[in-house]
N, CA, C and O atoms as a Maestro MAE file, in Angstrom:
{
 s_m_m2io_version
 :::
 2.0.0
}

f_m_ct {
 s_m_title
 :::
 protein
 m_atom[328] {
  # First column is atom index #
  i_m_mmod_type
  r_m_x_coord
  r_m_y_coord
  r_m_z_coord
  i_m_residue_number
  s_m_chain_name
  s_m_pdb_residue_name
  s_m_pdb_atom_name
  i_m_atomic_number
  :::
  1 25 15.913 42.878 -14.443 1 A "UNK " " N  " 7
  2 3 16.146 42.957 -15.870 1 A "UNK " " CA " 6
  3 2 15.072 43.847 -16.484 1 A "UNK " " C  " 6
  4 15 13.900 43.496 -16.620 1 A "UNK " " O  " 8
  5 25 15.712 45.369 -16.949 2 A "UNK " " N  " 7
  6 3 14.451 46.312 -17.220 2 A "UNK " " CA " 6
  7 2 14.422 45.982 -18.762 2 A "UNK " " C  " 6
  8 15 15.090 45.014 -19.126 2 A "UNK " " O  " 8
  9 25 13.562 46.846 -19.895 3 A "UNK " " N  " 7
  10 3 13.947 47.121 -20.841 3 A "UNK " " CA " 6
  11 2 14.584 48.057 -21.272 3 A "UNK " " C  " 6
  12 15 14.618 49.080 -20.588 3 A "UNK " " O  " 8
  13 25 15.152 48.018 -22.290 4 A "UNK " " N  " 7
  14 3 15.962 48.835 -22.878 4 A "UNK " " CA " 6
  15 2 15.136 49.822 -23.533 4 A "UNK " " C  " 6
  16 15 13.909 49.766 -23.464 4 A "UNK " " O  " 8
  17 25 15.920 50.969 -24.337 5 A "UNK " " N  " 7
  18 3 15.239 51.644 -24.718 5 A "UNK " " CA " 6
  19 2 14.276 51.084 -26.398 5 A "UNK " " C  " 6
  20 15 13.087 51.148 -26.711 5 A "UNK " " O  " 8
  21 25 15.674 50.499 -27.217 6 A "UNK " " N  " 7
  22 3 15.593 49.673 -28.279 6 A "UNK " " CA " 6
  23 2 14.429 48.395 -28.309 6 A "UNK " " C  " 6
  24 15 14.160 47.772 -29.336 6 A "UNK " " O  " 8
  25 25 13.976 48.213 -27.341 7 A "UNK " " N  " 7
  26 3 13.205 47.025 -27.101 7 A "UNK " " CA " 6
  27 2 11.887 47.845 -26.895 7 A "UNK " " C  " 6
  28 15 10.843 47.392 -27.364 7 A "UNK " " O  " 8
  29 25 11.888 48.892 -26.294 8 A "UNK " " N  " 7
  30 3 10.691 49.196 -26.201 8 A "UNK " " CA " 6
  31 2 10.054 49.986 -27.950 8 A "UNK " " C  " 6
  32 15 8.890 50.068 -28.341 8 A "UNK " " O  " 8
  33 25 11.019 50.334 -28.479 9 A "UNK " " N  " 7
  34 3 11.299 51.006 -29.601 9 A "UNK " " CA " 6
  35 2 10.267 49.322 -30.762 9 A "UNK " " C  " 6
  36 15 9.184 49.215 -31.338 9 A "UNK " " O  " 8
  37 25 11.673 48.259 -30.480 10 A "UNK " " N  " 7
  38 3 10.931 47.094 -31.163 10 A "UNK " " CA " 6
  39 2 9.190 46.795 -30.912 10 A "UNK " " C  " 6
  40 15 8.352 46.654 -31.802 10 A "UNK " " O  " 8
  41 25 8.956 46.750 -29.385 11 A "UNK " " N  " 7
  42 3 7.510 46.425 -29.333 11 A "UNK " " CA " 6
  43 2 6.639 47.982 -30.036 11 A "UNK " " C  " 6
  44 15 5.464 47.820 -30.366 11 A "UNK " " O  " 8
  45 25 6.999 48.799 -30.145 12 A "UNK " " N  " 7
  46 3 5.860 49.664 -30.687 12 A "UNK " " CA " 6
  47 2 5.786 49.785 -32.136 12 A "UNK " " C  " 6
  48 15 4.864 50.339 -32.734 12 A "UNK " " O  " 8
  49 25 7.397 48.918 -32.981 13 A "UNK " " N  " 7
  50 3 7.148 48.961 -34.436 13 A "UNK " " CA " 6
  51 2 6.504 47.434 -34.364 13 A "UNK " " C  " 6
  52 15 5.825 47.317 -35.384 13 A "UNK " " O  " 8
  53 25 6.446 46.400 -33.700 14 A "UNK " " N  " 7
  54 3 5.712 45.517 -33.974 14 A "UNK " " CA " 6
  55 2 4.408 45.715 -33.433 14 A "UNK " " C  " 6
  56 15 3.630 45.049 -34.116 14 A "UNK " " O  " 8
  57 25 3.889 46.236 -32.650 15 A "UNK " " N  " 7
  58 3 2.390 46.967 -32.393 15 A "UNK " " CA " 6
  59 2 1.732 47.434 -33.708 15 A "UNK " " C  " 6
  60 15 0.747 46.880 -34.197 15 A "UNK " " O  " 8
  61 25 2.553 48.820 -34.393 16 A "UNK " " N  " 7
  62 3 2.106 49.097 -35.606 16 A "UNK " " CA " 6
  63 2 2.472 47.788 -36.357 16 A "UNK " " C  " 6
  64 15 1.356 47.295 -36.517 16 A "UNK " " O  " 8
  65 25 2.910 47.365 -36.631 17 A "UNK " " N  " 7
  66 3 2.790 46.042 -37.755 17 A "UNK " " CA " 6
  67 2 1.223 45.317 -37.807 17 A "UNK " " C  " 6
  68 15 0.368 45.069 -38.656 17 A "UNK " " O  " 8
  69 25 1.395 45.176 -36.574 18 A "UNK " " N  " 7
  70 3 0.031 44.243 -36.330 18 A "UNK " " CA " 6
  71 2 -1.522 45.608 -36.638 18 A "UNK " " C  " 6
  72 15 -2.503 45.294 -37.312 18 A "UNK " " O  " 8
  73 25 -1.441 46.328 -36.299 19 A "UNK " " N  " 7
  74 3 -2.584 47.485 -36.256 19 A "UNK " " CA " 6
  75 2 -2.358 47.882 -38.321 19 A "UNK " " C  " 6
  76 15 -3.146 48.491 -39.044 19 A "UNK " " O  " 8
  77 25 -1.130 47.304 -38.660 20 A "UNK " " N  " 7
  78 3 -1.378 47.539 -39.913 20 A "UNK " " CA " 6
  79 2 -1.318 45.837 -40.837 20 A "UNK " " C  " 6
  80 15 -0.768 45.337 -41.818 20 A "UNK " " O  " 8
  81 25 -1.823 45.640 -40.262 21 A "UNK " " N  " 7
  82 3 -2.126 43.932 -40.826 21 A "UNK " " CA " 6
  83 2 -4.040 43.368 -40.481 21 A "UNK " " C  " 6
  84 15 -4.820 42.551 -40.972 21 A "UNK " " O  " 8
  85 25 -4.061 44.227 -39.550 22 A "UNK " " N  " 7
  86 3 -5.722 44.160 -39.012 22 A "UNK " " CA " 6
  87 2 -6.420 44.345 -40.455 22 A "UNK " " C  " 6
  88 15 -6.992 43.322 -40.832 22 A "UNK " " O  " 8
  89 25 -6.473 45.178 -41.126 23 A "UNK " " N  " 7
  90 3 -7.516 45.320 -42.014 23 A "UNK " " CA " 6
  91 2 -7.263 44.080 -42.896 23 A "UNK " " C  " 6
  92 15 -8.252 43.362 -43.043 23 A "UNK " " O  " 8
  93 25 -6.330 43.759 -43.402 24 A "UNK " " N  " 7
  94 3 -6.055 42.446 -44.577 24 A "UNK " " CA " 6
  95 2 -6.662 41.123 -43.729 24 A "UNK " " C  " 6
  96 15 -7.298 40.260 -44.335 24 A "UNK " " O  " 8
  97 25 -6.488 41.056 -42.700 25 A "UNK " " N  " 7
  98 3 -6.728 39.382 -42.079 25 A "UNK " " CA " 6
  99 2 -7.167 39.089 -40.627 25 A "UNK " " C  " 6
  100 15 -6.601 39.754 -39.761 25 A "UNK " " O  " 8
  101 25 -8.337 37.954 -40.135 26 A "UNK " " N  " 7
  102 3 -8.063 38.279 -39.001 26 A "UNK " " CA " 6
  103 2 -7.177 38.692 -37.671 26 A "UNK " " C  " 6
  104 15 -5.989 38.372 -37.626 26 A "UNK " " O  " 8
  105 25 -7.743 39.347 -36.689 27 A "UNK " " N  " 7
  106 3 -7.008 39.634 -35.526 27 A "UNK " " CA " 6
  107 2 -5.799 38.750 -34.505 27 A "UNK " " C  " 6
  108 15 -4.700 38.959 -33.991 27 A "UNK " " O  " 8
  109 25 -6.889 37.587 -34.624 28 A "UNK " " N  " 7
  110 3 -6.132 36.178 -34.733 28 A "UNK " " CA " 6
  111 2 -4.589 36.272 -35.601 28 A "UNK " " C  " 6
  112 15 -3.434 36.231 -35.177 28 A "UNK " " O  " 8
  113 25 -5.050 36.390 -36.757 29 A "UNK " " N  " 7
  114 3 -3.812 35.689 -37.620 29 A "UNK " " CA " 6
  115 2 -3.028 37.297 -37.328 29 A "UNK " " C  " 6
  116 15 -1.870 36.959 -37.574 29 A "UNK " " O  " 8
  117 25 -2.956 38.452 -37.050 30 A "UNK " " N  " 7
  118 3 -1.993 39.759 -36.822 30 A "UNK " " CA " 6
  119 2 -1.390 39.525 -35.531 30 A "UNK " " C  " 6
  120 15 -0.222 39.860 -35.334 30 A "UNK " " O  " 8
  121 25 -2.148 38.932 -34.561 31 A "UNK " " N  " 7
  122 3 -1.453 38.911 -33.442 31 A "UNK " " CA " 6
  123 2 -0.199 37.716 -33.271 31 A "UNK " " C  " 6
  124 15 0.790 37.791 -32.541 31 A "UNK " " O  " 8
  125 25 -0.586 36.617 -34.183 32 A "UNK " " N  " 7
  126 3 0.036 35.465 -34.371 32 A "UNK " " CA " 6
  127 2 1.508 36.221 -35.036 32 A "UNK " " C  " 6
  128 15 2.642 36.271 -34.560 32 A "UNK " " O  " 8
  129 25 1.009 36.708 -36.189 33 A "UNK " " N  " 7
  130 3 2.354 37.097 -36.755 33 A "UNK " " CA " 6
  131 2 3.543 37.905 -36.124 33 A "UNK " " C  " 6
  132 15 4.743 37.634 -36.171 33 A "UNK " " O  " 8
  133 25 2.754 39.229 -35.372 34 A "UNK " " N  " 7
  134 3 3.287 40.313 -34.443 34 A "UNK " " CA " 6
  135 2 4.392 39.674 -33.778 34 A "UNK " " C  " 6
  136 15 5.584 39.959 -33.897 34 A "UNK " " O  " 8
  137 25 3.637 38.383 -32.751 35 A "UNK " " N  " 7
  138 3 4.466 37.806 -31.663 35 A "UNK " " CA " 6
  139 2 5.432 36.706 -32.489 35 A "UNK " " C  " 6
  140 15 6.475 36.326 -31.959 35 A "UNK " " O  " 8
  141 25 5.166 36.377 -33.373 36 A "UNK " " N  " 7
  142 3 6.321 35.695 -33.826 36 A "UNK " " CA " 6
  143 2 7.155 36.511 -34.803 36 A "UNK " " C  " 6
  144 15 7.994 35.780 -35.330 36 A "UNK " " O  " 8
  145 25 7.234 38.045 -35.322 37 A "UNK " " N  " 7
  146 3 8.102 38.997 -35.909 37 A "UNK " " CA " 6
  147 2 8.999 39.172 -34.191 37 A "UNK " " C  " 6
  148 15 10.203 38.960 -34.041 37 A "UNK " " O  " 8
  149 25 8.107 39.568 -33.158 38 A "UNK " " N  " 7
  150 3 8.913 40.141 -31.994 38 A "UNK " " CA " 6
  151 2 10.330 39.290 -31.537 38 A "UNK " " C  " 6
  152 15 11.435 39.779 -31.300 38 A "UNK " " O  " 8
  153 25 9.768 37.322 -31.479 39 A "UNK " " N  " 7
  154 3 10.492 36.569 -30.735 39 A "UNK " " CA " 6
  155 2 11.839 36.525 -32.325 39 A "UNK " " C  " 6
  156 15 13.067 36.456 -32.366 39 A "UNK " " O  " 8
  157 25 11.217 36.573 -32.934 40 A "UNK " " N  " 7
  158 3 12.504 36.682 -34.008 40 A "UNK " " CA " 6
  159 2 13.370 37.219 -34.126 40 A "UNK " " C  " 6
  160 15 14.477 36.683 -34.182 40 A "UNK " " O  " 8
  161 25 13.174 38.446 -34.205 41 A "UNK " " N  " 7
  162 3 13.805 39.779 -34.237 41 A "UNK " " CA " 6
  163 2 14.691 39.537 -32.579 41 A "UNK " " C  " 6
  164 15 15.882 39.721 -32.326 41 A "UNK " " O  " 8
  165 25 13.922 39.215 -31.957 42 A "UNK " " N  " 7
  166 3 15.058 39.458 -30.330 42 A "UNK " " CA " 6
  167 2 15.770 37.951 -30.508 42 A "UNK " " C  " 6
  168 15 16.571 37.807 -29.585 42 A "UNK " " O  " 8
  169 25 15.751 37.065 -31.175 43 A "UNK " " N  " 7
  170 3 16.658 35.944 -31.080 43 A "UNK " " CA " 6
  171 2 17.474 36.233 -32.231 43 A "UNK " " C  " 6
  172 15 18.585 35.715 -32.117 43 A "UNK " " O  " 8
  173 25 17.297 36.942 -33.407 44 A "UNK " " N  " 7
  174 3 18.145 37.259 -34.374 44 A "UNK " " CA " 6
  175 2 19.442 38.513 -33.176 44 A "UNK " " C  " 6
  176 15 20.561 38.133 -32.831 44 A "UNK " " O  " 8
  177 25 18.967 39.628 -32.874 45 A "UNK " " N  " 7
  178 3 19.369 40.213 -32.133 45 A "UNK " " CA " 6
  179 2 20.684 39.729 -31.357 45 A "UNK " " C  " 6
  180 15 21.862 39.852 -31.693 45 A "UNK " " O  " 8
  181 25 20.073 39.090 -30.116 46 A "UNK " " N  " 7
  182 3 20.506 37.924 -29.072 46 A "UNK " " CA " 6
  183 2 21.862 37.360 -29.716 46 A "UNK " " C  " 6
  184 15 22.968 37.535 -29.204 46 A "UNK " " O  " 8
  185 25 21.600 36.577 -31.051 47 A "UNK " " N  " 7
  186 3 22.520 35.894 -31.498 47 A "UNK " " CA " 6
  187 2 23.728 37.045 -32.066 47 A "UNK " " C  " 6
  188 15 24.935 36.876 -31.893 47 A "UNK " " O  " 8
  189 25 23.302 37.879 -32.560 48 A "UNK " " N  " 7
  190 3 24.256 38.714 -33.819 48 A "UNK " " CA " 6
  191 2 24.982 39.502 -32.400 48 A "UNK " " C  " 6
  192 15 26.196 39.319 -32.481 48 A "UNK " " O  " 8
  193 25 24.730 40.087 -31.486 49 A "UNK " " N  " 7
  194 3 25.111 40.586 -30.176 49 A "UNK " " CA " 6
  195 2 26.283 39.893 -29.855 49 A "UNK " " C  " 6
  196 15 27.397 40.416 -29.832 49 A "UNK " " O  " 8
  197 25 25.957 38.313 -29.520 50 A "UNK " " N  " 7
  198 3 27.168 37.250 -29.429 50 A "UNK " " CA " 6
  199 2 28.247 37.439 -29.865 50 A "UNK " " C  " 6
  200 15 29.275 37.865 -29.338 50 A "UNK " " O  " 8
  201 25 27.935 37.000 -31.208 51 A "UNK " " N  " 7
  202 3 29.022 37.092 -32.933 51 A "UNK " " CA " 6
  203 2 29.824 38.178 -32.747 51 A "UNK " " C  " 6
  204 15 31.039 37.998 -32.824 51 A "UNK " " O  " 8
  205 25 29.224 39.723 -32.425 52 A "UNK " " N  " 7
  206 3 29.803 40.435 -32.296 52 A "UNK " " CA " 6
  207 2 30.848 40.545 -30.711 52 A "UNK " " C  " 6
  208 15 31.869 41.233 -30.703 52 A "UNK " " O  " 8
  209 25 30.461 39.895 -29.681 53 A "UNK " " N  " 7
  210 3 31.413 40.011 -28.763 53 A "UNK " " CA " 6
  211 2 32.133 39.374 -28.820 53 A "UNK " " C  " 6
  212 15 33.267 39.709 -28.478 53 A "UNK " " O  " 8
  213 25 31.876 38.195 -29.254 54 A "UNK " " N  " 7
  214 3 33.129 36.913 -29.584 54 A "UNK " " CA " 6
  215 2 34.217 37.031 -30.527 54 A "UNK " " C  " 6
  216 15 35.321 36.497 -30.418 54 A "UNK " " O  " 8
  217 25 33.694 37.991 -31.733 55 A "UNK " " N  " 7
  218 3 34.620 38.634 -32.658 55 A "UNK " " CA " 6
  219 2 35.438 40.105 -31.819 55 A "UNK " " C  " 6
  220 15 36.463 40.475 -32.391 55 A "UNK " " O  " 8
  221 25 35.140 40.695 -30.884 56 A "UNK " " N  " 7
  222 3 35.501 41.741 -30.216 56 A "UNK " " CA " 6
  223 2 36.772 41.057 -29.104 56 A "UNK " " C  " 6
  224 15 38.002 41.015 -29.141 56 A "UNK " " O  " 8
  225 25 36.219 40.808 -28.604 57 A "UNK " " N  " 7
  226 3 37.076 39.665 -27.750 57 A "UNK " " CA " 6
  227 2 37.481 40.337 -26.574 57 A "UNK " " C  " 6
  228 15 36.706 40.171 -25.632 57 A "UNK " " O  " 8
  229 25 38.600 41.142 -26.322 58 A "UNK " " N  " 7
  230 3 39.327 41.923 -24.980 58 A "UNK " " CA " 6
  231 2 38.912 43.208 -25.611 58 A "UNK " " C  " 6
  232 15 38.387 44.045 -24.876 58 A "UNK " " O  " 8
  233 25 39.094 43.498 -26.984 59 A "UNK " " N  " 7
  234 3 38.981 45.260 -27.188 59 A "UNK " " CA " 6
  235 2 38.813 45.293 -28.647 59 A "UNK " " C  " 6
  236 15 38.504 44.450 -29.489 59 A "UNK " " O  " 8
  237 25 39.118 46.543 -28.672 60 A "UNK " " N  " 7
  238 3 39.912 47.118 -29.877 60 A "UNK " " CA " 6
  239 2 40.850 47.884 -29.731 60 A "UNK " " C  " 6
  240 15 40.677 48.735 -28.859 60 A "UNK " " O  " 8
  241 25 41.983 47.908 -30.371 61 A "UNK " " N  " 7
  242 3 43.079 49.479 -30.154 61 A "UNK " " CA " 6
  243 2 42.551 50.539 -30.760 61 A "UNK " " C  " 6
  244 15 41.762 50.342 -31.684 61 A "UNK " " O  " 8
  245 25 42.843 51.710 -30.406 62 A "UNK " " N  " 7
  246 3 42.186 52.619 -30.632 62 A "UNK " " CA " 6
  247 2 42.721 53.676 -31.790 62 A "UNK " " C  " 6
  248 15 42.039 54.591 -32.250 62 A "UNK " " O  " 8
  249 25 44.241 53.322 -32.208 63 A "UNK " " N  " 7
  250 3 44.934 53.530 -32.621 63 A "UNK " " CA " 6
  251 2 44.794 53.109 -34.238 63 A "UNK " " C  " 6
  252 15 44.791 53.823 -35.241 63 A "UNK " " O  " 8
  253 25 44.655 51.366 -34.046 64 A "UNK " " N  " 7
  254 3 44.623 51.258 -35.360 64 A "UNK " " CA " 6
  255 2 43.585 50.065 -35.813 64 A "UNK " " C  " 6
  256 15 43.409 49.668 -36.964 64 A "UNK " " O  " 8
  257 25 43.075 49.691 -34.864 65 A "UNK " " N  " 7
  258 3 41.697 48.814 -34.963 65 A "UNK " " CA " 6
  259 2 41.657 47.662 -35.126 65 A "UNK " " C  " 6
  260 15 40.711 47.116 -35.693 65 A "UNK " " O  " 8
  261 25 43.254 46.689 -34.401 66 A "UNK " " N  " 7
  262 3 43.213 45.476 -34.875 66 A "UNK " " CA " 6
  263 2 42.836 45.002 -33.547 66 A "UNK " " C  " 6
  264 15 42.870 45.797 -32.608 66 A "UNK " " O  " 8
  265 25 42.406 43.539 -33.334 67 A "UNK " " N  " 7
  266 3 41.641 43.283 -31.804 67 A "UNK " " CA " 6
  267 2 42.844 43.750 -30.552 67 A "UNK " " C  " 6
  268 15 43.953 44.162 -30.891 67 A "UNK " " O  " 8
  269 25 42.588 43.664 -29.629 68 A "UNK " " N  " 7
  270 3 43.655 43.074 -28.625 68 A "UNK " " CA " 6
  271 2 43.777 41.926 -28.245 68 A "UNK " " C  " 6
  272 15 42.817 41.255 -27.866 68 A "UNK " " O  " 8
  273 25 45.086 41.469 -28.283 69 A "UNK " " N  " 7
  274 3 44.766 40.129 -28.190 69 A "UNK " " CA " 6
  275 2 45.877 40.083 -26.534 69 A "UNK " " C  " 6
  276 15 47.022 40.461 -26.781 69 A "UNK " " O  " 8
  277 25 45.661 39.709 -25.097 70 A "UNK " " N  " 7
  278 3 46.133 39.514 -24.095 70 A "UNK " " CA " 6
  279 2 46.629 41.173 -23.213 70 A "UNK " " C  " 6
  280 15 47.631 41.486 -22.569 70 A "UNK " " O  " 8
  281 25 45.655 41.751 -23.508 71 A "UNK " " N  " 7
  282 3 46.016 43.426 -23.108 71 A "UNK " " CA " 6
  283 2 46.899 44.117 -24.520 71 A "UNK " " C  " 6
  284 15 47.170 45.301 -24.721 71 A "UNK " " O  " 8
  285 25 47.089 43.386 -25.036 72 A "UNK " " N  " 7
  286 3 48.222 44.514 -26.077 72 A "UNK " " CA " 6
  287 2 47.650 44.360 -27.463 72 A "UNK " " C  " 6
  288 15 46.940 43.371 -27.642 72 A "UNK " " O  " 8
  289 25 47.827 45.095 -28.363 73 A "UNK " " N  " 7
  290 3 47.515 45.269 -29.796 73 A "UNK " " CA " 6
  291 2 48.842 44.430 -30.554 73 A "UNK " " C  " 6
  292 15 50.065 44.483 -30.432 73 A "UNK " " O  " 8
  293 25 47.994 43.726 -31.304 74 A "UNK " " N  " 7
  294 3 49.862 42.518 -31.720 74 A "UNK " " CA " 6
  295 2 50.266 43.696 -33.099 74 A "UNK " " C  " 6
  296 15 51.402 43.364 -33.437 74 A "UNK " " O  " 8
  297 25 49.881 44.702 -33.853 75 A "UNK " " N  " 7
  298 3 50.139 45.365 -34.643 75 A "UNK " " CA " 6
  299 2 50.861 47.054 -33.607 75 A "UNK " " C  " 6
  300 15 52.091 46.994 -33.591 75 A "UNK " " O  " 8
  301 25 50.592 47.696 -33.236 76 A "UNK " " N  " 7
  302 3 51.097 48.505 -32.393 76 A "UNK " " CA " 6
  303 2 52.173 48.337 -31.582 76 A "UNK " " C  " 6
  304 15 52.957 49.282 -31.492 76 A "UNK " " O  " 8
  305 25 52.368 47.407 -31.013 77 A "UNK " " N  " 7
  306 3 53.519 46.881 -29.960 77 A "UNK " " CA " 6
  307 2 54.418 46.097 -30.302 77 A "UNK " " C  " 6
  308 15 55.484 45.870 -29.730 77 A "UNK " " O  " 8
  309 25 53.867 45.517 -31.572 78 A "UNK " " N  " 7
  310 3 54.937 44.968 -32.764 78 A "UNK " " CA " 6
  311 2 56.256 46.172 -33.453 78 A "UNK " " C  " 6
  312 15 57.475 46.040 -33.568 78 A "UNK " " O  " 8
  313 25 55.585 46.993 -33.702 79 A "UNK " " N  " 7
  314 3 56.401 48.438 -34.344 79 A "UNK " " CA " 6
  315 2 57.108 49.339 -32.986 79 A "UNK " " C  " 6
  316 15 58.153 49.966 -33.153 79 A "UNK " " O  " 8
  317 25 56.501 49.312 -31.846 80 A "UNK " " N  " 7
  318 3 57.132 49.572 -30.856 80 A "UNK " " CA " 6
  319 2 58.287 49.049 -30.682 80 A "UNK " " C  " 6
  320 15 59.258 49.698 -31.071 80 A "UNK " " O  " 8
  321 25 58.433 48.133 -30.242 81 A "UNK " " N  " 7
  322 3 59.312 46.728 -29.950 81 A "UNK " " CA " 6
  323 2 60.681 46.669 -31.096 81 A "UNK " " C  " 6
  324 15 61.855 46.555 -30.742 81 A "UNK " " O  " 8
  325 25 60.311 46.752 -32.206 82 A "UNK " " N  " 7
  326 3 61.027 46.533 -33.459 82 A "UNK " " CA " 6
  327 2 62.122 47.440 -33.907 82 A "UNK " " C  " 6
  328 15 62.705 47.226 -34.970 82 A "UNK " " O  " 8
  :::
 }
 m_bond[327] {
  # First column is bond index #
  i_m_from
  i_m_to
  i_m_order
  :::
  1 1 2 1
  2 2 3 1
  3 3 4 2
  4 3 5 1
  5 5 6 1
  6 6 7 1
  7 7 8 2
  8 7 9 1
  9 9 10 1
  10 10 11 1
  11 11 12 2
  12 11 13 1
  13 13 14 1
  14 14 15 1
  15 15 16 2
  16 15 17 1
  17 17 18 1
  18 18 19 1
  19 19 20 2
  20 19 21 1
  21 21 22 1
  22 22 23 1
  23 23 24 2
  24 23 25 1
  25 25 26 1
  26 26 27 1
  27 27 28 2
  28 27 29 1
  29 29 30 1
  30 30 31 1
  31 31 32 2
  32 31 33 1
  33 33 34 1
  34 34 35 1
  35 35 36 2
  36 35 37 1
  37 37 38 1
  38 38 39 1
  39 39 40 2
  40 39 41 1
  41 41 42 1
  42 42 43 1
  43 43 44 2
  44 43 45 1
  45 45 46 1
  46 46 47 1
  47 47 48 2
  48 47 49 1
  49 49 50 1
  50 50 51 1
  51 51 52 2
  52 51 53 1
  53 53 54 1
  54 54 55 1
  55 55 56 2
  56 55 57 1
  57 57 58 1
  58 58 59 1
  59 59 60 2
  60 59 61 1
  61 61 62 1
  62 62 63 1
  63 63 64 2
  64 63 65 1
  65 65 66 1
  66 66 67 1
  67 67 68 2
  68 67 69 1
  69 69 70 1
  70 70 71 1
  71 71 72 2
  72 71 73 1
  73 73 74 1
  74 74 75 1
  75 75 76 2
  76 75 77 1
  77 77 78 1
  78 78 79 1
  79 79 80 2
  80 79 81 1
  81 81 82 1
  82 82 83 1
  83 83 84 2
  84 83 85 1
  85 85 86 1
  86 86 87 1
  87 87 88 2
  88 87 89 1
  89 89 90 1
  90 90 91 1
  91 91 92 2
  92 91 93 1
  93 93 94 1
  94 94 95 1
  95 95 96 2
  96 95 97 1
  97 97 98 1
  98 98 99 1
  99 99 100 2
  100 99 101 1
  101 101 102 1
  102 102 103 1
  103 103 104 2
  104 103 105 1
  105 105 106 1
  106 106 107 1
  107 107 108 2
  108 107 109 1
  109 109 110 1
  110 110 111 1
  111 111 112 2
  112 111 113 1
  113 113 114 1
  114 114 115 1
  115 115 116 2
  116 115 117 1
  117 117 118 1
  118 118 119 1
  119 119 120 2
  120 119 121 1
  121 121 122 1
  122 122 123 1
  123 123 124 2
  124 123 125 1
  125 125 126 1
  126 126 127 1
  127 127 128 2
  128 127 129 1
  129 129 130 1
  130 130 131 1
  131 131 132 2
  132 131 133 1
  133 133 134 1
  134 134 135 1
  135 135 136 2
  136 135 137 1
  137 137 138 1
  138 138 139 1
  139 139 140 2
  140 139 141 1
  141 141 142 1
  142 142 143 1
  143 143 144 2
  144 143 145 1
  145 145 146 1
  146 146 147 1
  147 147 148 2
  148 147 149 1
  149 149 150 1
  150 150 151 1
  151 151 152 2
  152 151 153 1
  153 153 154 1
  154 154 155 1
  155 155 156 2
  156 155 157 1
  157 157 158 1
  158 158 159 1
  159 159 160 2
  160 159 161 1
  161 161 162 1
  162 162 163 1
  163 163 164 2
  164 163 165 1
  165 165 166 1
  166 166 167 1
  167 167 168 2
  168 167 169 1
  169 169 170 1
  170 170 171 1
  171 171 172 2
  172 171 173 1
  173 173 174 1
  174 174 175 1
  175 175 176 2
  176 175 177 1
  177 177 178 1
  178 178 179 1
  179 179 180 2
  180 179 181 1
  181 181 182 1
  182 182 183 1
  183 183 184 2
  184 183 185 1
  185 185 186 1
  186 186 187 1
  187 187 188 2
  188 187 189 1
  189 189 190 1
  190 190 191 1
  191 191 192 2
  192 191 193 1
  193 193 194 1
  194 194 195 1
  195 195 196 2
  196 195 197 1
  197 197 198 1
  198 198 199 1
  199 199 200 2
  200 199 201 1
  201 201 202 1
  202 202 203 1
  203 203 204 2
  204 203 205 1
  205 205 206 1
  206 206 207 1
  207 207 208 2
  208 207 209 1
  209 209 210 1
  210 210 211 1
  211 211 212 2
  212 211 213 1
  213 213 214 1
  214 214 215 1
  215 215 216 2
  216 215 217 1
  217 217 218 1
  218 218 219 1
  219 219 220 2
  220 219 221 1
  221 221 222 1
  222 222 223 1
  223 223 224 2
  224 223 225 1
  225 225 226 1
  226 226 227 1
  227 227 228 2
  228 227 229 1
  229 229 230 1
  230 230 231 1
  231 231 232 2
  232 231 233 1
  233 233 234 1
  234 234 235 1
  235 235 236 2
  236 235 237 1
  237 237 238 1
  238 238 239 1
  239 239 240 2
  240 239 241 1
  241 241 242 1
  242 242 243 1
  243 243 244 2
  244 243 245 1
  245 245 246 1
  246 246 247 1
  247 247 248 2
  248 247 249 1
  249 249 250 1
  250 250 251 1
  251 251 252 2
  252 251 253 1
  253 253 254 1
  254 254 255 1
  255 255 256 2
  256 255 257 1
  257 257 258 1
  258 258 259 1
  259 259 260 2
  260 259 261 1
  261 261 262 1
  262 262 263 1
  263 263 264 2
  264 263 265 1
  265 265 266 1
  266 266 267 1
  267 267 268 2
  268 267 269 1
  269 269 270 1
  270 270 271 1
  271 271 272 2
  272 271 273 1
  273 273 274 1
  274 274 275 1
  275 275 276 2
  276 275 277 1
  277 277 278 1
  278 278 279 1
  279 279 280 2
  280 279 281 1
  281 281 282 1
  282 282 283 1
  283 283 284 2
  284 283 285 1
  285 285 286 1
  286 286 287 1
  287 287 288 2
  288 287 289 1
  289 289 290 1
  290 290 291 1
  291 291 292 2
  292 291 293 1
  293 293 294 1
  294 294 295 1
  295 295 296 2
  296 295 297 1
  297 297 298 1
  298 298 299 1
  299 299 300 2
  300 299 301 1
  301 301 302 1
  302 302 303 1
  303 303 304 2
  304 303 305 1
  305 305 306 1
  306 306 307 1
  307 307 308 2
  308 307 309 1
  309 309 310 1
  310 310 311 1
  311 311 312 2
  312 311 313 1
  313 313 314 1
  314 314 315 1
  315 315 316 2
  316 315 317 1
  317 317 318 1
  318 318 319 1
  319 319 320 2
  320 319 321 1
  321 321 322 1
  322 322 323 1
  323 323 324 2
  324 323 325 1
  325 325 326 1
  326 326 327 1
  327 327 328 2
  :::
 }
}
């Protein structure tokens, strides 16, 4: 399990977060925050990723963008058929 490109992208804007929180408060309290912006952000992520495949389901048609539902588009193959 490598990283992605996006993940490595996330740890270097939460790096700068923390390198820009150093001057206001201790090091302590930037690093605290950093790692709990990171685990957030990848469980917000994680979850919305889901939502979106579960709402995706088999596809999309390409045609006219309603899901597929069992290999076929129920709007496309409806007007076929008809």
């Amino acid at each position: 399990m490598g990283f992605e490109k996006r993940e490595i992208l996330l740890i270097l804007g939460i790096l700068f977060l923390m390198i820009g929180l150093l001057p206001f408060m201790a090091p302590v309290y930037a690093i605290i925050i950093a790692i709990v912006a990171y685990f957030g952000i990848h469980v917000f992520v994680g979850r919305r990723k889901k939502q979106i495949q579960k709402a995706i389901g088999e596809g999309i048609c390409a045609i006219c963008g309603a899901r597929i539902i069992q290999n076929k588009c129920p709007t496309c193959d409806e007007t076929k058929t008809g």
